[in-house]
C-alpha positions in Angstrom: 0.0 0.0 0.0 1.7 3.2 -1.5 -0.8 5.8 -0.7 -4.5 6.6 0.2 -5.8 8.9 -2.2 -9.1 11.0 -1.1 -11.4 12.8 -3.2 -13.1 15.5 -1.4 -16.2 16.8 -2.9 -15.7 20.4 -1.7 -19.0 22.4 -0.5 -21.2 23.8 -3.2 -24.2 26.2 -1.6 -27.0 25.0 -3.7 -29.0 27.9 -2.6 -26.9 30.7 -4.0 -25.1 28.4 -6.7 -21.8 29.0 -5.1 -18.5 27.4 -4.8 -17.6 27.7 -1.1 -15.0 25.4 -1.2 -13.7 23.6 -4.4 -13.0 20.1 -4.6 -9.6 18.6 -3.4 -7.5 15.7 -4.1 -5.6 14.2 -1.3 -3.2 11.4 0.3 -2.6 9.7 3.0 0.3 7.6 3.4 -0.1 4.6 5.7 3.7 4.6 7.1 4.3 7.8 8.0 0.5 8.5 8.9 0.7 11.9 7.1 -2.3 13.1 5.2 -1.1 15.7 1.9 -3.7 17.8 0.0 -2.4 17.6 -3.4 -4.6 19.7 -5.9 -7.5 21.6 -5.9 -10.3 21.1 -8.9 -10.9 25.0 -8.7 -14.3 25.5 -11.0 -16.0 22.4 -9.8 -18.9 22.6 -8.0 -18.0 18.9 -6.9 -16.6 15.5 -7.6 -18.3 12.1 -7.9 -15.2 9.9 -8.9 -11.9 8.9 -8.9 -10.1 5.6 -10.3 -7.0 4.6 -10.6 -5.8 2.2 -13.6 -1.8 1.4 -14.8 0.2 4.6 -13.9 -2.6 7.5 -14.4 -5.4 8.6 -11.8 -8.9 9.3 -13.2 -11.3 11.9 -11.7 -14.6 13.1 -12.3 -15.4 16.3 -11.2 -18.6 18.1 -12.2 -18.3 18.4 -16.4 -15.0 17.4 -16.3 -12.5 14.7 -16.6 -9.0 14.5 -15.6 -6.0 12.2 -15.8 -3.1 12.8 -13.2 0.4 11.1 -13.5 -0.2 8.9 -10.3 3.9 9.1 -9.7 4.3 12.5 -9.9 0.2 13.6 -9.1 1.0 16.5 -12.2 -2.1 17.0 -14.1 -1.9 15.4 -17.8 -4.9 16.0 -19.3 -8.6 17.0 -19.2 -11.7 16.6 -21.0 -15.2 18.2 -21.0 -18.0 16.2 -20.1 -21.4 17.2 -19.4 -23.1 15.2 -16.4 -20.0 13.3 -16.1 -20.5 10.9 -12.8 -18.7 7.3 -13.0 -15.6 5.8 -14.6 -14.4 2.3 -15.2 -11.9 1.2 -17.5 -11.7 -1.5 -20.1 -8.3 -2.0 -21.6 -7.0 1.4 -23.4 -10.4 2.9 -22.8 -12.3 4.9 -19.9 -16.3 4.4 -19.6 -17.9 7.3 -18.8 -21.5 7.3 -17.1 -23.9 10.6 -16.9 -27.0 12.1 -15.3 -27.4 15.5 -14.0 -30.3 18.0 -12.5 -31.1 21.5 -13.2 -30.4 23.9 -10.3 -33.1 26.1 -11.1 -36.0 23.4 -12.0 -34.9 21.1 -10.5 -35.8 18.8 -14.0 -33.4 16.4 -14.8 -30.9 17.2 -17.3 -31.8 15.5 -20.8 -28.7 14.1 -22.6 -28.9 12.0 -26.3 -26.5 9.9 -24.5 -26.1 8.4 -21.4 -22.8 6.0 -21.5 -19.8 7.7 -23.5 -16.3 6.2 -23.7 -13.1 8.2 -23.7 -9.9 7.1 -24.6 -7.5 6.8 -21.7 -4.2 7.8 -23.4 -5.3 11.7 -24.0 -9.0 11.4 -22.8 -10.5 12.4 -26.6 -13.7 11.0 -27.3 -14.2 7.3 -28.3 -18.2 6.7 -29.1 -21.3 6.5 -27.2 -24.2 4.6 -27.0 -27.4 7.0 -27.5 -31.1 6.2 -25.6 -31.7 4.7 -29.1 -28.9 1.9 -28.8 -28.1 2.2 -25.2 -29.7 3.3 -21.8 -32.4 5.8 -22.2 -32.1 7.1 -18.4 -29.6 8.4 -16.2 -26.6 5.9 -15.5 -24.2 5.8 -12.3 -21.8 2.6 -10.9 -20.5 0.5 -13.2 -18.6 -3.0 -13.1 -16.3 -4.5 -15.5 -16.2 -7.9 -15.7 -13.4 -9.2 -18.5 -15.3 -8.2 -21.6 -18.4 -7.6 -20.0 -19.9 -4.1 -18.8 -22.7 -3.5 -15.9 -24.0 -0.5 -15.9 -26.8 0.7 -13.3 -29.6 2.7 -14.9 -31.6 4.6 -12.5 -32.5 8.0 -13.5 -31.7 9.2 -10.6 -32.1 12.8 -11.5 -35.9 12.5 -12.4 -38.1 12.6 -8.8 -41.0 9.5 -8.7 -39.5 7.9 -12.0 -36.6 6.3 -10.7 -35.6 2.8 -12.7 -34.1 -0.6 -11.4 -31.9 -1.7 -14.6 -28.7 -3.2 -15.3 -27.5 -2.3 -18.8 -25.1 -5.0 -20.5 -22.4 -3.8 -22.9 -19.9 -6.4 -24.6 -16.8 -4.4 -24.8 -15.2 -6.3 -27.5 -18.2 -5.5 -29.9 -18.9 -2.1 -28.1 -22.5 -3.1 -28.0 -25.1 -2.8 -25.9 -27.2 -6.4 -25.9 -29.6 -5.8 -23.7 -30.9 -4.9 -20.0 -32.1 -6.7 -17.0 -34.5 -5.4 -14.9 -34.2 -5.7 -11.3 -37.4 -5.8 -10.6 -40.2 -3.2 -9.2 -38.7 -3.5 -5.7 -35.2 -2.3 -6.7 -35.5 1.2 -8.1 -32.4 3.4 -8.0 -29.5 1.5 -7.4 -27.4 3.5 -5.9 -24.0 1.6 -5.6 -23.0 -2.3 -7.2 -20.4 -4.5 -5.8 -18.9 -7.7 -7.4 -17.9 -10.7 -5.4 -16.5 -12.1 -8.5 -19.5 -14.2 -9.1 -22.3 -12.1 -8.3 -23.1 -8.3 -8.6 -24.7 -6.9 -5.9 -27.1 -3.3 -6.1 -28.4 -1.4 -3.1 -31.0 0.6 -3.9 -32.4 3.2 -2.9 -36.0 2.6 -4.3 -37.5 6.4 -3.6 -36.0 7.5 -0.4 -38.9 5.3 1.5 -37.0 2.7 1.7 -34.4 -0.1 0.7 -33.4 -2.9 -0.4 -30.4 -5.5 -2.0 -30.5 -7.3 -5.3 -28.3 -10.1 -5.8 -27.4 -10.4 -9.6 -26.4 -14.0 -10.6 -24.1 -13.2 -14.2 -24.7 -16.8 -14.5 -28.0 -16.9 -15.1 -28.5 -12.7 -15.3 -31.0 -13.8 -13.2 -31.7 -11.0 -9.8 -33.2 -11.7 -6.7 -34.3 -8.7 -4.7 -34.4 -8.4 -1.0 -36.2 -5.5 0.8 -35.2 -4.4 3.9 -37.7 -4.4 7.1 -37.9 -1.4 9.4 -36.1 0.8 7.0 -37.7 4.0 6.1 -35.1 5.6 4.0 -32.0 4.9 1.3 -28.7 3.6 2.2 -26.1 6.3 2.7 -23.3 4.4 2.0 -21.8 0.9 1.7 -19.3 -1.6 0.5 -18.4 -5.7 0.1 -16.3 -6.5 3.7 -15.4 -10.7 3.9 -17.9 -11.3 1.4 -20.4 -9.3 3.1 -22.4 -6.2 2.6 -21.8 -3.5 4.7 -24.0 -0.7 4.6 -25.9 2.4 7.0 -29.1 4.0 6.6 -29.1 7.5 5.5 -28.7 9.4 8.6 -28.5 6.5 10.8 -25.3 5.8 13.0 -25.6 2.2 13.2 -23.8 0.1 10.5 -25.1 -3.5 9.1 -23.5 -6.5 7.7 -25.9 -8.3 5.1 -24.8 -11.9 4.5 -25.5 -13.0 0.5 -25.7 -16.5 1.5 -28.9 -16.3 3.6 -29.9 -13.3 1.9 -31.9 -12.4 5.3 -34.6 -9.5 5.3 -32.6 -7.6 7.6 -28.7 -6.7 8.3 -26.9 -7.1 11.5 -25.6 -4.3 13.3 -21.7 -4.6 14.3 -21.0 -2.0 16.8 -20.3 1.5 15.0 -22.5 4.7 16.6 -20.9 6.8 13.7 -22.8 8.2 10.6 -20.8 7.6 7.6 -20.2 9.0 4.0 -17.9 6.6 2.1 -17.0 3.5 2.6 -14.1 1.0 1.2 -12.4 -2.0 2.1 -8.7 -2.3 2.3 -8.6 -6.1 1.7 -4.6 -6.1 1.8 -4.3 -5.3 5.5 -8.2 -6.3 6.1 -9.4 -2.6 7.5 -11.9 -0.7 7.0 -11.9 2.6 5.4 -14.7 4.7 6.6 -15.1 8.9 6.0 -17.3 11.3 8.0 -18.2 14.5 6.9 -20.7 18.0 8.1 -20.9 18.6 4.3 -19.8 22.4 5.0 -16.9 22.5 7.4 -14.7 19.5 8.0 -14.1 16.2 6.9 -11.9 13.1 8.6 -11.0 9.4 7.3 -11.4 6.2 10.1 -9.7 3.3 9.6 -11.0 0.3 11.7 -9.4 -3.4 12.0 -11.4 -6.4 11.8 -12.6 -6.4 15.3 -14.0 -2.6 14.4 -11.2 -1.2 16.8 -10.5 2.4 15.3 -6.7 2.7 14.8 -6.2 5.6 13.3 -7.6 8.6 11.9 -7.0 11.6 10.1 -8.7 15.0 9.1 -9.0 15.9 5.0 -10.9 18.2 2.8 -15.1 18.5 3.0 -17.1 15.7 1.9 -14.8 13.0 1.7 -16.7 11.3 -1.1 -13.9 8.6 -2.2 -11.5 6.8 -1.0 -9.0 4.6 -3.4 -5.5 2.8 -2.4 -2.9 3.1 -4.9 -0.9 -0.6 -4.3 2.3 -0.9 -6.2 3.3 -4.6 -5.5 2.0 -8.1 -6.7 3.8 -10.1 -4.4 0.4 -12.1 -3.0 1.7 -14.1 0.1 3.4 -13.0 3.1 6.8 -14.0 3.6 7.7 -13.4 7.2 5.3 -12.1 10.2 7.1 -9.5 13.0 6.2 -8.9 16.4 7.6 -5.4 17.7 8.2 -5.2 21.1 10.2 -2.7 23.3 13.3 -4.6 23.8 13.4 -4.9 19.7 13.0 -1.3 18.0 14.7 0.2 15.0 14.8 3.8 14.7 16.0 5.6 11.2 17.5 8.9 12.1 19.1 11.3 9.1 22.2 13.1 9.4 21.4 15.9 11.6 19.8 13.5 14.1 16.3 13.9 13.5 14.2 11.0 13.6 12.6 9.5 10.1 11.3 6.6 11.0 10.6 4.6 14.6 9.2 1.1 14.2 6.9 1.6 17.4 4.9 4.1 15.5 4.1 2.1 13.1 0.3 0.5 12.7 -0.2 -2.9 12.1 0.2 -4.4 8.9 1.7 -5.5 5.8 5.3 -3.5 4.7 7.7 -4.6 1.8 11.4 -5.5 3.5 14.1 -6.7 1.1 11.3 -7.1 -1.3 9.6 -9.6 0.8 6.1 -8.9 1.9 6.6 -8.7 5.2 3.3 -9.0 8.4 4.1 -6.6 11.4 2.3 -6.9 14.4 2.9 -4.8 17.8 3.4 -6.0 21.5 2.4 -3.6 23.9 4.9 -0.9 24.8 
């Protein structure tokens, strides 16, 4: 684990169409615990997405799209984008979902299309698939499965007409064959996850409830769960141990949903925190979680597997994504370390300042002598 990067959505007064603050881009580096605001998106009146494929970073931020040089975090290139709100990538190219509102009517914004793809090498327009030969509604989360596409459709933008469709796409063709329809009790899906078998949607119907599809690629074949005593969308969520982990929207509680019962309800696991992002570090098994006033602050948790917070760390205002940037395939660990105080390295430079003590350092997985390398801590 390089780096942490953090997309901060900034604070856009919806009431006076202002920019009050723009959004930010940001890391956070795991060793050193150090959080670095690295460029602001000035013009934006916020962000919605940020990947990360090869060597480049890919952000969308309002009508724009940017590519950063994820060595150097310089700015390459950008591309207009109307509506611009997801990316996913599929070999040389960058998918490119889209949906927006009108500030003053409050009317969705109408586009002839609602799927674009970019190319990723200087971001210049591919093709797109028009609401003749593609989705005719608003798009938003995407997943790419080899040469397969899954896009949600859920016009999100249009009050009372919400939809519940997956959009299929073969890459290879660049052609749209076809949509499944979750069914009536999955409107809006608001976020998809992919266990590698199964794609999961939570939806947020119409804000009067919930519920969790379970999408069999198999068989494209959903079952739809709706979930009892819950009178509002999911805020946020994410797949943890082949689980789904999601909160209410303005609830503190979060819930862990098991796929293989597929039970009406979620369990709760102990948090008393509302949340606005959610992602799962599944190198060190933690749990990334972001809180946020939407106006003044913004902080990143990270919690272990027993949901013990270890660490956190203030960033920009609506910390809306979070993405780790991993710059190693070694898959097994080579050697597991237990620091105590009898058994400390500390790296000092030249003028005697400390760089590095061992003690300071979280629990987890660190590279030494290229070897993937478990360190655990005794108590000091």
């Amino acid at each position: 684990m390089h780096q942490v990067l953090i997309l901060n959505e900034g604070y856009f007064d919806f009431t006076t169409n202002q920019i009050i603050v723009p959004p930010t881009i940001g890391s956070y580096d795991p060793l050193t615990q150090v959080y670095t605001s690295i460029d602001t998106l000035s013009g934006s009146r916020f962000a919605s997405d940020m990947i990360i494929d090869g060597d480049y970073i890919y952000i969308a931020a309002d009508n724009m799209l940017y590519k950063y040089d994820k060595y150097t975090m310089a700015a390459i290139n950008n591309q207009q984008v109307d509506g611009i709100r997801n990316l996913a990538i599929w070999n040389d190219k960058i998918i490119v979902t889209r949906g927006d509102y009108d500030n003053t009517t409050f009317m969705p914004v109408l586009f002839n299309s609602y799927l674009q793809i970019f190319n990723t090498s200087d971001l210049s327009f591919y093709m797109q698939f028009d609401t003749i030969s593609g989705p005719k509604w608003s798009t938003q989360n995407m997943i790419v499965n080899n040469d397969m596409l899954y896009v949600a459709v859920n016009n999100a933008y249009e009050w009372g007409n919400e939809k519940g469709i997956v959009g299929v796409v073969d890459m290879s063709t660049m052609y749209y064959t076809g949509e499944i329809d979750l069914g009536p009790d999955a409107k809006n899906p608001d976020n998809m996850l992919f266990d590698g078998t199964n794609i999961y949607t939570v939806n947020n119907k119409d804000w009067s409830g919930a519920s969790i599809s379970k999408l069999d690629l198999a068989t494209s074949t959903p079952t739809t769960v709706n979930m009892s005593m819950v009178s509002t969308g999911c805020g946020t969520s994410c797949l943890r141990d082949n689980k789904v982990v999601y909160q209410i929207s303005g609830d503190t509680d979060l819930y862990e949903w098991d796929p293989a019962t597929m039970p009406i309800s979620g369990i709760p696991i102990g948090f008393a925190q509302n949340f606005y992002t959610l992602q799962m570090d599944n190198i060190n098994n933690y749990l990334y979680t972001s809180s946020t006033d939407f106006f003044s602050y913004g902080s990143v948790e990270i919690y272990d597997s027993a949901n013990v917070m270890i660490e956190s760390f203030n960033c920009g205002i609506s910390p809306g994504k979070i993405v780790f940037d991993i710059r190693n395939n070694i898959t097994s660990i080579d050697e597991s370390i237990v620091l105590d105080s009898e058994k400390n390295t500390i790296l000092y430079d030249l003028s005697g300042r400390v760089i590095l003590n061992e003690k300071d350092l979280p629990s987890g997985v660190y590279i030494k002598n290229n070897q993937k390398v478990y360190i655990s801590k005794s108590d000091y």
